[in-house]
C-alpha positions as CSV (number, residue, x, y, z in Angstrom):
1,X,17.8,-34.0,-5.5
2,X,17.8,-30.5,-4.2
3,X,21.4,-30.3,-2.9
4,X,22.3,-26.8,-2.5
5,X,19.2,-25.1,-3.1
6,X,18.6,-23.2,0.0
7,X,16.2,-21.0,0.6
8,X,12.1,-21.0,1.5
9,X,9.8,-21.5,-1.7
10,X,6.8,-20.4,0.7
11,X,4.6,-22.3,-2.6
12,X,5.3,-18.9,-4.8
13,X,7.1,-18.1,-7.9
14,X,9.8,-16.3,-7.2
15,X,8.4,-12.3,-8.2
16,X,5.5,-13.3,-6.1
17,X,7.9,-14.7,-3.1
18,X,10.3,-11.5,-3.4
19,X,6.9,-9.2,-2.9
20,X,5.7,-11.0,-0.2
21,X,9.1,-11.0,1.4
22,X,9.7,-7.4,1.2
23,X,6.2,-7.0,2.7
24,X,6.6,-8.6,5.9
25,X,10.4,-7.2,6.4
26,X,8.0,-3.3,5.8
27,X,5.6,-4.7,8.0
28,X,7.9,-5.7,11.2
29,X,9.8,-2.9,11.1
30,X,6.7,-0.3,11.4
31,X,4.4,-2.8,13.9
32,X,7.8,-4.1,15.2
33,X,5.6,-7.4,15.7
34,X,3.9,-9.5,12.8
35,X,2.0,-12.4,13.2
36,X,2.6,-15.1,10.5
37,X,3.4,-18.7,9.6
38,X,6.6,-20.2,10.9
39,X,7.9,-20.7,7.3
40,X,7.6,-17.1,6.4
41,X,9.0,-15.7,9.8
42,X,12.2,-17.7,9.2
43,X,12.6,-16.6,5.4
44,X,11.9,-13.2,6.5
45,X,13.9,-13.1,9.8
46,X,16.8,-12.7,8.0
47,X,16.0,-9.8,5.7
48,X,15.4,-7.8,8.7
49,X,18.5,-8.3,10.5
50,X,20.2,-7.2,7.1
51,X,18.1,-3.8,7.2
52,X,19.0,-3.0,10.8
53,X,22.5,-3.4,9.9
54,X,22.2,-1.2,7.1
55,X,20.1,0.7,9.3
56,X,22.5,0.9,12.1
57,X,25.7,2.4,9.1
58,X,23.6,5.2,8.9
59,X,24.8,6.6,5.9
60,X,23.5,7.6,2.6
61,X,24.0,4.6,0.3
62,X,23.0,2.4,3.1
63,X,19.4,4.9,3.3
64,X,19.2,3.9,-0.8
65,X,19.4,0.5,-1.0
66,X,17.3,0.3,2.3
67,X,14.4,2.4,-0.3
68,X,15.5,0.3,-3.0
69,X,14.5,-2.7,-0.9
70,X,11.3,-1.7,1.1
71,X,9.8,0.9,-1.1
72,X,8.3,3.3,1.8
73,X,9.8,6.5,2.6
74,X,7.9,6.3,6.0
75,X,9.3,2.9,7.3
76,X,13.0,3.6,6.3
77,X,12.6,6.8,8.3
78,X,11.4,4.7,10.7
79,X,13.9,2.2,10.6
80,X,17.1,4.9,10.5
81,X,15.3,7.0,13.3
82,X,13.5,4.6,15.8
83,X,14.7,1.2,14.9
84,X,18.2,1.2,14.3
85,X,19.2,3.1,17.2
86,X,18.0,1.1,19.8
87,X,20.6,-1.6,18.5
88,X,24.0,-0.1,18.9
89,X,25.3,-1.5,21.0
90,X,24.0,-4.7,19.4
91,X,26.1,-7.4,17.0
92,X,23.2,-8.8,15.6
93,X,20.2,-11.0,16.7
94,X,17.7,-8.2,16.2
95,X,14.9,-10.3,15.9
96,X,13.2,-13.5,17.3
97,X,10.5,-15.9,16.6
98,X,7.9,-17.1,18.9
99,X,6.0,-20.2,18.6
100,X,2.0,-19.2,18.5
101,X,-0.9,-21.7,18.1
102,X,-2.2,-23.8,14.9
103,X,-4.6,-22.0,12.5
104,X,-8.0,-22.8,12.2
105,X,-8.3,-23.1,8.9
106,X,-5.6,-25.2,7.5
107,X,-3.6,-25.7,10.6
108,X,-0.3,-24.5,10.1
109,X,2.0,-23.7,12.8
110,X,2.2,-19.6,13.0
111,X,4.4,-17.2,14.9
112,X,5.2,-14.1,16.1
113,X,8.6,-12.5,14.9
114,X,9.2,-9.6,16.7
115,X,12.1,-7.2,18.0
116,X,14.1,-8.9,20.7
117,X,13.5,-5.2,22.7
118,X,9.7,-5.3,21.7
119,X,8.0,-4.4,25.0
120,X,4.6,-6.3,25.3
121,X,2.2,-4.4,27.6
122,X,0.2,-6.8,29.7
123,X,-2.6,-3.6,30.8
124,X,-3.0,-2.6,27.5
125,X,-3.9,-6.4,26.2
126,X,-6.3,-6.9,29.1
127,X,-8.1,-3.8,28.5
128,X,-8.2,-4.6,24.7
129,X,-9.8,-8.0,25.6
130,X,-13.1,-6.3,27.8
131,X,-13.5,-4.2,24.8
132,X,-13.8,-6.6,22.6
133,X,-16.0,-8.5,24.9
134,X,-18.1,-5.5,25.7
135,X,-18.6,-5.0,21.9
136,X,-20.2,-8.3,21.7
137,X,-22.6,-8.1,24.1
C-alpha cells in the first residue's frame, strides 16, 4: 500500500523527475505560460509558488537558493525583477491551471499553467493564426 507516499512519480526516477521539475518551474517563470500534461502542471504548480515567495523576500539568501534551484542567472533576474513584484500585494495563488484538449499521440489530458495576472492577447493570437495559414498556402 502506498500510504503516505505523496508526491507525482510522473514515470521517472527520481534525478530524472527533479530535472524535469526544475525545468518547467525555469520555463513558467520566463514564458509565464507553459503548455503541458495535467500531471506535470500540478507537481510543478507548487514549486513555483515557492519561488515567487522567495522571490517576493527579496533578499540575498532568498536570490541563492532561488540559483541553487533553477540554475539560470537570467530567469532569477527575471523572477526578482518582473515576476515577483507584480505579486505584492498577493498571499499566495500565483499560479493556475487550465484544462486544454487530449493529445494526439497518446491522449493524455494536457494543460496550461500560467500566471493568474498572465494577460492573453486575443489580436496578437488571431494574427498569429493568418500567418500560419498564409505560410501554408
Amino acid at each position: 500500500m502506498r500510504h503516505l507516499k505523496s508526491g507525482y512519480k510522473l514515470g521517472r526516477n527520481p534525478s530524472q523527475r527533479r530535472a524535469l521539475l526544475r525545468s518547467l518551474t525555469g520555463s513558467v517563470i520566463e514564458r509565464e505560460r507553459v503548455y503541458t500534461t495535467i500531471a506535470k502542471a500540478k507537481a510543478v504548480r507548487p514549486l513555483v509558488e515557492k519561488m515567487v515567495t522567495l522571490g517576493k523576500n527579496g533578499d540575498l539568501s532568498s536570490k541563492r537558493r532561488a540559483l541553487a534551484y533553477l540554475f539560470k542567472r537570467k530567469t532569477v533576474h527575471t523572477l526578482f525583477d518582473e515576476v515577483a513584484p507584480r505579486f505584492m500585494d498577493r498571499e499566495g495563488g500565483y499560479t493556475r491551471i487550465i484544462k486544454a484538449d487530449f493529445r494526439k499521440g497518446d491522449g493524455a489530458e494536457m494543460a496550461y499553467i500560467e500566471f493568474v495576472d498572465y494577460k492573453y492577447d486575443l489580436k496578437d493570437a488571431k494574427a498569429k493564426a493568418k500567418a500560419k495559414d498564409k505560410s501554408k498556402k
